[in-house]
Each structure stands twice: as structure tokens, then as C-alpha cells.
C-alpha positions in Angstrom: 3.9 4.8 13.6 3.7 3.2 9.8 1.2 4.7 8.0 -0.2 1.4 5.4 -2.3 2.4 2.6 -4.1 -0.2 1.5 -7.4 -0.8 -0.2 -10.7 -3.5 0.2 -10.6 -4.8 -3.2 -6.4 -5.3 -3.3 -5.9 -8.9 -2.6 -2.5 -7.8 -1.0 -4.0 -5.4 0.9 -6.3 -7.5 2.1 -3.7 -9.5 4.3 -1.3 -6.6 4.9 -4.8 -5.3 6.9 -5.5 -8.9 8.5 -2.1 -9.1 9.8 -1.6 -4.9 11.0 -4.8 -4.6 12.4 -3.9 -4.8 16.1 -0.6 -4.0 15.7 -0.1 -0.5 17.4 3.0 0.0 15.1 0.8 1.0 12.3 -2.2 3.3 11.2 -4.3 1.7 8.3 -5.7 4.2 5.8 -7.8 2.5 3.4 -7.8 4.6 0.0 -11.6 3.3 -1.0 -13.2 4.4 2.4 -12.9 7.9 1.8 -12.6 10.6 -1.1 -10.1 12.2 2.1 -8.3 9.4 2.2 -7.6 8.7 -1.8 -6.9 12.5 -1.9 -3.7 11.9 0.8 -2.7 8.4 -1.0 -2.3 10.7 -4.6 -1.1 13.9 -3.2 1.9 10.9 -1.9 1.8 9.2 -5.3 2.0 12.1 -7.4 5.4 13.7 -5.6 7.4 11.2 -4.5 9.9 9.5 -6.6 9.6 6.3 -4.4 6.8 5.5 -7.0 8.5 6.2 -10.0 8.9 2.6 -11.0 5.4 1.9 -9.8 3.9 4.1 -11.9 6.1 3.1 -14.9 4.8 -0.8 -14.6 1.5 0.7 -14.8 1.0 -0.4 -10.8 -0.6 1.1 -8.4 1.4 1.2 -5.5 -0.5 -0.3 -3.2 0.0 -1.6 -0.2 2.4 1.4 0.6 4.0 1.9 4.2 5.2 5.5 4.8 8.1 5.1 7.7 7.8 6.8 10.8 11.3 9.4 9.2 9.1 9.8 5.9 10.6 6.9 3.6 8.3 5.0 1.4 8.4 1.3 0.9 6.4 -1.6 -0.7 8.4 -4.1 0.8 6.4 -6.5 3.6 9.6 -7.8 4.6 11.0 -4.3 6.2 8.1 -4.1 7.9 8.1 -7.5 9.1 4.8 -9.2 7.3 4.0 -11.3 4.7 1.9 -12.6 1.8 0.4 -15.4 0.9 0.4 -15.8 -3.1 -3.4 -15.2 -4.4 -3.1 -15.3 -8.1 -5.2 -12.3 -8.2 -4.1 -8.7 -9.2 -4.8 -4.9 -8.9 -3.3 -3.7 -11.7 -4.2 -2.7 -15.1 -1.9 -4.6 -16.8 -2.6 -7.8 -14.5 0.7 -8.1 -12.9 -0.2 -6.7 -9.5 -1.1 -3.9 -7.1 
């Protein structure tokens, strides 16, 4: 199973959720929902050079699908979904999640 970490207030995440949520190939763990949740998101975050680059653009890394052999990506198309451009973003700078 892909685990998705995603958030309420992400615009991005926002459809990554519509579009997984009764798909059985993947477990959503939202980051806002629980303090135990935000803990496992950083804990990924903080030691795994997948986010690297994230963190460099001052992004936050979000949505983030951990494959079922432990890889991390941020790409929608490797997991087969898709996003519909908001013109909203997440991150600090205003360039995105």
C-alpha cells in the first residue's frame, strides 16, 4: 500500500485525497489531523534525502507518497493521479506545497 501524506488546507492535497480516497492502493495520513501524524510526516522529512530539494525551495513536501519498497516520491504521475491547476499555494515562498 502507498502511504499519501497530505494535508486539509494543501490545495494539492486536497485532490490527491478526492481522487485516493476509495482507492485500496493507498492509506491517507493527513499531517493536520493529528500531532501523531505530523510527528511521522517530520521524523520522514527530516532523514530522507528524497526531500533535500524540497526543503531547499523552501517547500513543504506535501503531497508525499512513500512506496510500498520504501521510495519517496512527489510525482502524481507514478502513482497514476492528477491535478487540476488551482493557482493557490502551500509554501512560504508562494510557489507551492
Amino acid at each position: 500500500m502507498i502511504k499519501v501524506f497530505v494535508m486539509q488546507t494543501c490545495p494539492d492535497c486536497l485532490q490527491v485525497k478526492e481522487q485516493a480516497r476509495n482507492d485500496n492502493r493507498f492509506e491517507l495520513i493527513d499531517i493536520g489531523e493529528h500531532v501523531r501524524n505530523l510527528k511521522q510526516f517530520l521524523a520522514l522529512r527530516d532523514s530522507n534525502p528524497a526531500f533535500d530539494k524540497i526543503k531547499r525551495i523552501g517547500a513543504v513536501g506535501i503531497p508525499c507518497f512513500v512506496m510500498e519498497d520504501g521510495s519517496i516520491s512527489f510525482s502524481l504521475e507514478k502513482v497514476n493521479l492528477t491535478l487540476e491547476s488551482t493557482g493557490q499555494s502551500c509554501s512560504l515562498d508562494g510557489k507551492g506545497c
